[in-house]
N, C-alpha and C positions, 0 to 999 in steps of 0.2 A: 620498669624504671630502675629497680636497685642492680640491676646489671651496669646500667647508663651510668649511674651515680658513680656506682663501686668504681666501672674501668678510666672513665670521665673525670674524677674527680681526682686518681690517682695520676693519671694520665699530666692532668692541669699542675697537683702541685710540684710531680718532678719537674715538666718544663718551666715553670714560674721560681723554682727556688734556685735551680742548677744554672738555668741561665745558657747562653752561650750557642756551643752546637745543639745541643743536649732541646731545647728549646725550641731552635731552627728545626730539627727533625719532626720533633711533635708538633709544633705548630701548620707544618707543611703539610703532615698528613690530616689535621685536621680541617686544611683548606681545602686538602682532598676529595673527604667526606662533604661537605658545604657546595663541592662545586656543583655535584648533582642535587637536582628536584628530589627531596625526600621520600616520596612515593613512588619515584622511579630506581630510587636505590634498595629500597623496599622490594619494589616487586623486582629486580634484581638479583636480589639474596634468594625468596622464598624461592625464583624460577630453577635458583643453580642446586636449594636445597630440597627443593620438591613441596609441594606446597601441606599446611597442617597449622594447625594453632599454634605449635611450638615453633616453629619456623617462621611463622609470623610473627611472634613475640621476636626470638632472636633479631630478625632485619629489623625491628623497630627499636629495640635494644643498641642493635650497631648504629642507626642514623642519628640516635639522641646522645653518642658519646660527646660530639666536637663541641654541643652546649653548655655541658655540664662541662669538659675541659678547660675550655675557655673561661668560662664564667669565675673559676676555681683558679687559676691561670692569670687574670689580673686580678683576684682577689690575694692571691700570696705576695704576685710581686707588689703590693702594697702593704701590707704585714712584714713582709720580711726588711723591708727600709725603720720597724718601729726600734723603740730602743732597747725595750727588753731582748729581742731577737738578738743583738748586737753583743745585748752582756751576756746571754746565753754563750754564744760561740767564744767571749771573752772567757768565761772559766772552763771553758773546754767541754760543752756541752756535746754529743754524737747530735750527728747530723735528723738521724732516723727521729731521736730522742726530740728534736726544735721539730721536728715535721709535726709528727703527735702528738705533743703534749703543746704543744704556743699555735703554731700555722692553724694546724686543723679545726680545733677549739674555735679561732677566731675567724674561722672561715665556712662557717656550719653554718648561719642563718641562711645565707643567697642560695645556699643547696638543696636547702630543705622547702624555701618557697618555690624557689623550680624549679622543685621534683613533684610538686605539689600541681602547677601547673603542665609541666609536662606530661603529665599521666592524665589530662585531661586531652591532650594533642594525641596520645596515643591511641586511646580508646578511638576516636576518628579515625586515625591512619589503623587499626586492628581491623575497624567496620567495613572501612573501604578497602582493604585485602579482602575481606570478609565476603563483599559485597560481588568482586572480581573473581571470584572464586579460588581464591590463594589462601584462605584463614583455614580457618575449622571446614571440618571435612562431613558427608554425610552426619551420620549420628548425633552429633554435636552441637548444641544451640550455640547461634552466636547471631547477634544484634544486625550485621553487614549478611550475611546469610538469611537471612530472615526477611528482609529488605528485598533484596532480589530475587527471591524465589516469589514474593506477595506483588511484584509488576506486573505480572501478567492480569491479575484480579482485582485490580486499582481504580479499575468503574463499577465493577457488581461489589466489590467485597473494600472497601477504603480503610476500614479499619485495621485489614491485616499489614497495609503498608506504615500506620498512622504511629499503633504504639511500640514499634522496634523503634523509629523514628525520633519519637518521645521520649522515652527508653534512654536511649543516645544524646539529647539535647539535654535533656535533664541530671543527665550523669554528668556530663561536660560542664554542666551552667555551675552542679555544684561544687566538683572540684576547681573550676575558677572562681567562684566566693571561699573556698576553703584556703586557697594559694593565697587571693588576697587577702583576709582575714590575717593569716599567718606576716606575711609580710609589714601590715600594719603593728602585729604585735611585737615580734623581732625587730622593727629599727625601731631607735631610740630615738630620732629624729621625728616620727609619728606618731610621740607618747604627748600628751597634757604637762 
C-alpha cells in the first residue's frame, strides 16, 4: 500500500492543484486503471511479469493508485479554494513549498484511513493471486496458496482449509475496525 499512497497520492495532488490539462491527463488515465475489474488487472500484471509475491504486490500496488489519487485529488481541490492558500501564493510563496507544507498537512487524514482500509482489500486480492497460482511461489507460505492446495482434503482434513481461511478473515475484519477506528478519530465532525 505505501507504493499506492506515495505514487496515488502524488499523482492526486499534481492534478488537483495544477488544474487544467495537467488534470485531464491524470484524471483519464485513472479512469483508465478503474475501467478494468481489479483482479483482472492484477492478474494482468503478475501474467506480463511472471508470477511471484513481489509481482503480486506490484499489480496490487498499481490497481490501488486511482483510489488513493482521486481521493487526494478532490481533497486539494477543496484546500486549495482556502484562504490561507491564497495568501500563500499572495507573498509569493513556491508552488512546491503550498504543496508541502499547507495541501499535504491538510490532506493527510482521508489517506491514512484509506490506506488503512485498503490494505485490508489487498491482503484478499494477495490471497486470491495467491490462491490462482500467481502469489508466492513453492517455498513460500502464503494464506491464498494454502487455501488451494487444502481443496483437495476439504472432506477428510477440514481444518486445513479452515484456518488460512480465518487467518484472512480476521486479518481483514481487523484492519477494517482499525480504518474505522482511525477515521472516527481524524474527523472532527465524529469528536463529543
Amino acid at each position: 500500500m505505501a507504493g499506492s499512497v506515495i505514487v496515488g497520492s502524488a499523482l492526486g495532488i499534481i492534478a488537483g492543484y495544477y488544474g487544467k490539462w495537467v488534470d485531464a491527463i491524470i484524471s483519464r488515465f485513472f479512469d483508465i486503471l478503474l475501467a478494468f475489474p481489479s483482479i483482472l488487472l492484477a492478474i494482468a500484471v503478475v501474467a506480463v511479469l511472471g508470477p511471484s509475491l513481489r509481482n503480486a504486490l506490484i499489480a496490487i500496488a498499481i490497481i490501488n493508485v486511482p483510489t488513493f489519487g482521486r481521493l487526494v485529488r478532490s481533497r486539494v481541490l477543496s484546500v486549495k479554494e482556502e484562504e490561507y492558500i491564497t495568501a500563500a501564493k499572495a507573498i509569493g510563496m513556491r508552488d512546491t513549498r503550498i504543496l508541502v507544507h499547507h495541501i499535504l498537512p491538510n490532506s493527510i487524514a482521508p489517506i491514512i484511513v484509506q490506506g488503512t482500509l485498503a490494505i485490508a482489500s489487498a491482503i484478499i486480492e494477495a490471497a486470491a493471486l495467491g490462491f490462482l497460482g500467481m502469489g508466492a511461489q513453492a517455498p513460500t507460505p502464503e494464506w491464498g496458496k494454502m487455501l488451494a492446495d487444502s481443496r483437495q482434503f476439504i472432506l477428510e482434513a477440514p481444518w486445513t482449509v479452515l484456518f488460512p481461511g480465518l487467518a484472512i478473515m480476521l486479518t481483514v475484519l481487523g484492519f477494517n475496525l482499525m480504518g474505522d477506528g482511525l477515521r472516527d478519530a481524524l474527523d472532527p465532525r465524529m469528536k463529543n
